[in-house]
Each structure stands twice: as structure tokens, then as C-alpha cells.
DRENMAR-372646 format. One record per atom (N, C-alpha, C, O): residue number from 1; residue in one letter; x, y negated, z negated. Coordinates in steps of 0.2 Angstrom, whole numbers, plus 5000, padded with zeros to 4 digits. Each point is the difference from the previous one (the first is absolute). Example, Ala and Ser with C-alpha at 12.3 -4.5 7.8 and 13.67 -1.06 7.14 Angstrom:
2
<1 "A" <5066 5028 4961>>,
<1 "A" <4996 4994 5000>>,
<1 "A" <5004 4994 5000>>,
<1 "A" <5005 5001 4997>>,
<2 "S" <4993 4994 5007>>,
<2 "S" <5004 4994 4999>>,
<2 "S" <4996 4995 4997>>,
<2 "S" <5003 4994 4999>>,
***
This chain:
73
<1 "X" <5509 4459 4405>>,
<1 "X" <4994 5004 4999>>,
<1 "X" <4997 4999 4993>>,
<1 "X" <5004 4999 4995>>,
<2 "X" <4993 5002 5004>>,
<2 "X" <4993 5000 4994>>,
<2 "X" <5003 5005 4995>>,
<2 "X" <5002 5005 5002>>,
<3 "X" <4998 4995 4992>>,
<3 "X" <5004 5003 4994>>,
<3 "X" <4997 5007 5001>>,
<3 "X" <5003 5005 5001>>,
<4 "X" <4988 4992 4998>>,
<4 "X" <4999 5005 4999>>,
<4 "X" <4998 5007 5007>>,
<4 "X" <5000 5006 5000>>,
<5 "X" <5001 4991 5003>>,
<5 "X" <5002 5005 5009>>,
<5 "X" <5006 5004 4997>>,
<5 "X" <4999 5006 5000>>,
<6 "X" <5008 4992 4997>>,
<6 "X" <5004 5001 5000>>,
<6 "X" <5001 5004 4994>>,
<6 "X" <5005 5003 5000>>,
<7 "X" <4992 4997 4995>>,
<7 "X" <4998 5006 4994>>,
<7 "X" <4995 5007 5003>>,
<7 "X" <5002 5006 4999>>,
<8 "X" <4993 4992 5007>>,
<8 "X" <4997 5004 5002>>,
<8 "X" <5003 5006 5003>>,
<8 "X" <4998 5006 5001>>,
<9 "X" <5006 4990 5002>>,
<9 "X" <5006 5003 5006>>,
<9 "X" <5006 5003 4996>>,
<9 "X" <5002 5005 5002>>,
<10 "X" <4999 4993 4992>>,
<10 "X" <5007 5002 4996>>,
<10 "X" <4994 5008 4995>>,
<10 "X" <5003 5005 5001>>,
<11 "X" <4995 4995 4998>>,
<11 "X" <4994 5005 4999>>,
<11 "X" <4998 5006 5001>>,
<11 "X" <5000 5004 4996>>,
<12 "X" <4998 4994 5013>>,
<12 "X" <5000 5003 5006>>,
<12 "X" <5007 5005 5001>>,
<12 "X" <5000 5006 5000>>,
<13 "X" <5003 4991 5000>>,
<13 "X" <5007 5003 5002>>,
<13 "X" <5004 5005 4995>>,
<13 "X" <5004 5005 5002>>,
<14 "X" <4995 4990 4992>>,
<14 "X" <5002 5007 4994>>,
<14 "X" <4995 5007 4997>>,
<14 "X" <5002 5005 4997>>,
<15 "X" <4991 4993 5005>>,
<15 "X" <4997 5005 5001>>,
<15 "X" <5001 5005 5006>>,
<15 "X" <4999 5006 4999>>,
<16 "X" <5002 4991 5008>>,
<16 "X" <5004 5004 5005>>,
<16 "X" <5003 5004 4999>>,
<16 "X" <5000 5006 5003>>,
<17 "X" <5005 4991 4993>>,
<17 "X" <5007 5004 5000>>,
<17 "X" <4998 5006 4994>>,
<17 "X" <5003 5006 5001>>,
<18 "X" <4994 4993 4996>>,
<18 "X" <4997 5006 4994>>,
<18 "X" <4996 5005 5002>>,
<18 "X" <5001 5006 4998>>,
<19 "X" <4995 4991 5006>>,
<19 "X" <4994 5004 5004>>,
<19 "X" <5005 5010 5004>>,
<19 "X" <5000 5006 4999>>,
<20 "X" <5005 4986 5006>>,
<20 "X" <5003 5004 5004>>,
<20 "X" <5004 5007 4996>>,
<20 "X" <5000 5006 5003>>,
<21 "X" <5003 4991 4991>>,
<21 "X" <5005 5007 4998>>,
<21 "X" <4997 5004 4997>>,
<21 "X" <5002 5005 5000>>,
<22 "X" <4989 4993 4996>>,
<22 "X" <4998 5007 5000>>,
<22 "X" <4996 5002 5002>>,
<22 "X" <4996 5004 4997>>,
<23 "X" <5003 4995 5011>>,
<23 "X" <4996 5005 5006>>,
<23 "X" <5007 5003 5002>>,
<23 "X" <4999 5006 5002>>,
<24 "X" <5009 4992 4998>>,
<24 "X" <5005 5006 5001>>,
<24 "X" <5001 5004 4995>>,
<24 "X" <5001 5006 5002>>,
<25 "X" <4998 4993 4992>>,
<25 "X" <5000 5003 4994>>,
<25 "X" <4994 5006 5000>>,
<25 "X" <5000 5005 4997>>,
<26 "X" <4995 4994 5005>>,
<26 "X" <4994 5003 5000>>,
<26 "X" <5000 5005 5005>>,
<26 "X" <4998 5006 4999>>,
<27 "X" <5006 4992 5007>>,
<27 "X" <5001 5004 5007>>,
<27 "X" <5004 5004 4996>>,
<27 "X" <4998 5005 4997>>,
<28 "X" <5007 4993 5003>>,
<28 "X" <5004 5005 4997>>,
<28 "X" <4998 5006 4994>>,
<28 "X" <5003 5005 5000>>,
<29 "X" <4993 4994 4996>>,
<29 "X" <5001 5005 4993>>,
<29 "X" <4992 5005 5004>>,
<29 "X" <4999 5005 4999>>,
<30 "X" <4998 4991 5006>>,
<30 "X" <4995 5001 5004>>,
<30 "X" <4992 4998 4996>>,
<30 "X" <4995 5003 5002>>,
<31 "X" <5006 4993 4993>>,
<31 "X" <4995 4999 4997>>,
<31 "X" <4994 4995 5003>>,
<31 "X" <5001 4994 5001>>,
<32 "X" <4996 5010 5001>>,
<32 "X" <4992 4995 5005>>,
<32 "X" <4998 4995 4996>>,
<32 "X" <4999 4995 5002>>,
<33 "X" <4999 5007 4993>>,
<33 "X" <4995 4994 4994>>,
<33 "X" <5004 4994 5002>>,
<33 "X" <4997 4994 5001>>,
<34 "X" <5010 5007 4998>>,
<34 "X" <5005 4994 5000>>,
<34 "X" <5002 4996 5005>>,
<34 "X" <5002 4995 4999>>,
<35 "X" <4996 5007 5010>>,
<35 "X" <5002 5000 5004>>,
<35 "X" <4992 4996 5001>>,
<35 "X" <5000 4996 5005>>,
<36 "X" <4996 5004 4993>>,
<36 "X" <4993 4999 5002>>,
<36 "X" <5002 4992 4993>>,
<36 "X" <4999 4994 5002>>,
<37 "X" <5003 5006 4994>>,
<37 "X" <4998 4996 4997>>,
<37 "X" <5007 4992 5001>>,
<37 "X" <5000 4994 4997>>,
<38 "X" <5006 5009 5008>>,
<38 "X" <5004 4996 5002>>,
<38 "X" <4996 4998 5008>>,
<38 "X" <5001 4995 5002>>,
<39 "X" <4996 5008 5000>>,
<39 "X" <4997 4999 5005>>,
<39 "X" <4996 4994 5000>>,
<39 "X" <5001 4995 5003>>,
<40 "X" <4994 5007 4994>>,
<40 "X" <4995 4994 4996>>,
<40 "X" <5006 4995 4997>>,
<40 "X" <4998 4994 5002>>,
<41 "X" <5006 5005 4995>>,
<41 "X" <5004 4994 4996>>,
<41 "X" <5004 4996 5009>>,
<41 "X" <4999 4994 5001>>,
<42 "X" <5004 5010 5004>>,
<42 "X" <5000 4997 5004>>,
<42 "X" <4996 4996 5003>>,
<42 "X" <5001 4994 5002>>,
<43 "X" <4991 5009 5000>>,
<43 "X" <4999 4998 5001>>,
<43 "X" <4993 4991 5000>>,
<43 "X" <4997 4996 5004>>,
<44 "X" <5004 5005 4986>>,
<44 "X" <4998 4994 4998>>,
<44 "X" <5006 4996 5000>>,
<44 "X" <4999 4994 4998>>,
<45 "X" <5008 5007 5003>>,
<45 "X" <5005 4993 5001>>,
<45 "X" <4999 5000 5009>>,
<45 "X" <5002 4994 5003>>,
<46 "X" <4995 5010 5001>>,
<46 "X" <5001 4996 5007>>,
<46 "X" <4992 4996 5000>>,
<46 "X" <5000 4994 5002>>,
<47 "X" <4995 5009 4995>>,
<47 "X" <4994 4996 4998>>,
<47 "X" <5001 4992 4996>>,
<47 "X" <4996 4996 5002>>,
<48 "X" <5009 5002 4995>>,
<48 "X" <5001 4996 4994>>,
<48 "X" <5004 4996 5006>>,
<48 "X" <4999 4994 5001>>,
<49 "X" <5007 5010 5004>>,
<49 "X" <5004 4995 5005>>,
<49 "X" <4995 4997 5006>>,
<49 "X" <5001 4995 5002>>,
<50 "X" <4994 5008 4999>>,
<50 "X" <4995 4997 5004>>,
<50 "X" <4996 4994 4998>>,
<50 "X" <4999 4995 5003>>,
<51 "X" <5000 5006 4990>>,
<51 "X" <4992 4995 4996>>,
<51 "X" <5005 4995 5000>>,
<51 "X" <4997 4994 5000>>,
<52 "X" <5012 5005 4999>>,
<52 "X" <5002 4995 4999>>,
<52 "X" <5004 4996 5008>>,
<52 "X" <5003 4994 5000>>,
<53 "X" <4995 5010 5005>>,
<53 "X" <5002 4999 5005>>,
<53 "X" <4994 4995 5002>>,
<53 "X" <5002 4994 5002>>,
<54 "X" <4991 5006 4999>>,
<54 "X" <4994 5000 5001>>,
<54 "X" <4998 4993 4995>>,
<54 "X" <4996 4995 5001>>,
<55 "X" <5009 5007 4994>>,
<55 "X" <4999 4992 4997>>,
<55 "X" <5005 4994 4998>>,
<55 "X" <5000 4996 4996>>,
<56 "X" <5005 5005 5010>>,
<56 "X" <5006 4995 5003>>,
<56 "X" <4997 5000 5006>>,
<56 "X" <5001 4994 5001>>,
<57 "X" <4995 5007 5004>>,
<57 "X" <4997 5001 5006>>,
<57 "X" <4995 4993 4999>>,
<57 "X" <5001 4995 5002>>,
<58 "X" <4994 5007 4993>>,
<58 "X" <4995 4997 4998>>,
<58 "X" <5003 4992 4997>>,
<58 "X" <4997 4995 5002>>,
<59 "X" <5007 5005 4994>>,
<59 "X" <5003 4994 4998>>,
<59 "X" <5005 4995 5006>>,
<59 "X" <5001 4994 4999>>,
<60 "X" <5000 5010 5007>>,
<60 "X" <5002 4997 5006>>,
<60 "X" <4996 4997 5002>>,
<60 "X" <5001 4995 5004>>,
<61 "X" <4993 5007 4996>>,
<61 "X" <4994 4996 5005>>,
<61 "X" <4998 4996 4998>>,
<61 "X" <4997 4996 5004>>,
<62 "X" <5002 5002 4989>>,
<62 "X" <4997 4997 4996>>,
<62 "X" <5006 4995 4998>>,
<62 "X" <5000 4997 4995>>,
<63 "X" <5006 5001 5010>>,
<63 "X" <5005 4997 4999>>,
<63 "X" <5002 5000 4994>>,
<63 "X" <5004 4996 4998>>,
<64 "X" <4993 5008 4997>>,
<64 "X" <5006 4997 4993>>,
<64 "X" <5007 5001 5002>>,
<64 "X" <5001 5004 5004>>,
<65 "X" <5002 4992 4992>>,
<65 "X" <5010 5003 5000>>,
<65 "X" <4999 5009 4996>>,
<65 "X" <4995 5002 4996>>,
<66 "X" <5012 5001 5007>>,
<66 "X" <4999 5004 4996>>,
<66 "X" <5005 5001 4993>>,
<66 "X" <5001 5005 4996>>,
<67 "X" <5002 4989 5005>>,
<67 "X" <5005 4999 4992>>,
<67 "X" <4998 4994 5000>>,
<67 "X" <5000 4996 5005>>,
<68 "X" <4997 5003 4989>>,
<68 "X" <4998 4993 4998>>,
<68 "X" <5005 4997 4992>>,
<68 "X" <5002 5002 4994>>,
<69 "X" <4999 4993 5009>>,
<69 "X" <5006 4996 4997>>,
<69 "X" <4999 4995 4996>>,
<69 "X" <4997 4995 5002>>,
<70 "X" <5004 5005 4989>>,
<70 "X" <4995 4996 4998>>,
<70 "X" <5005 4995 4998>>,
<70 "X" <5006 5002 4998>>,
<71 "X" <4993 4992 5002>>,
<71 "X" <5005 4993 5001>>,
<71 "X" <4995 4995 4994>>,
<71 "X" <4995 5001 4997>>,
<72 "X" <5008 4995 5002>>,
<72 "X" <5001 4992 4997>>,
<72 "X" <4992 4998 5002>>,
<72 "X" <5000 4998 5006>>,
<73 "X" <4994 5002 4990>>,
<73 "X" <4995 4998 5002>>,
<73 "X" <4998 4993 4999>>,
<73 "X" <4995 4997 5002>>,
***
């Protein structure tokens, strides 16, 4: 896969995991502002997991390889 897919995706994922403890963090102390702004942060990494879905989809059809291997020209 593509570097940059896989930075997109390494990203995605650690913003995930951030998002998630402080929408528990927020439930818990009961603070809404926070809870509304972990809400929003999840859901610009599922938004972010999509736009890089849609653009491995697209590079399928369009046959590129999706790791390109650069060799002895």
C-alpha cells in the first residue's frame, strides 16, 4: 500500500484513539462542550477514513499498482 494511505491511516487511528478517551472523559465529568467536540474529532477521522477509502477504490479502477516499487532505471 501506498505510504501515503498508510500515514493517512496511522493518523486516523491515533486521532481515534484520542477522540475516544475524551468523549469517556467528558461523559464522565459530564461536560457537553467536550463531548460535542470529541464527537466532531470522531467524526472528521471516520470522514478522513472514507476520503482515503474512495481514493484506493479510485486508484483500482484506474489500474495503478497500489505500492509502487521503484527499481534500477
Amino acid at each position: 500500500m501506498n505510504v501515503k494511505y498508510l500515514a493517512k491511516f496511522g493518523g486516523s487511528a491515533l486521532g481515534a484513539v484520542g477522540a475516544a478517551r475524551s468523549l469517556g472523559k467528558a461523559r464522565r465529568e459530564g461536560d457537553k462542550l467536550r463531548m460535542v467536540d470529541a464527537v466532531l474529532s470522531i467524526l472528521s477521522v471516520a470522514i478522513t477514513i472514507a476520503i482515503v477509502v474512495r481514493e484506493i477504490r479510485e486508484s483500482q479502477e484506474e489500474n495503478k499498482p497500489l505500492v509502487e516499487l521503484k527499481g534500477d532505471e
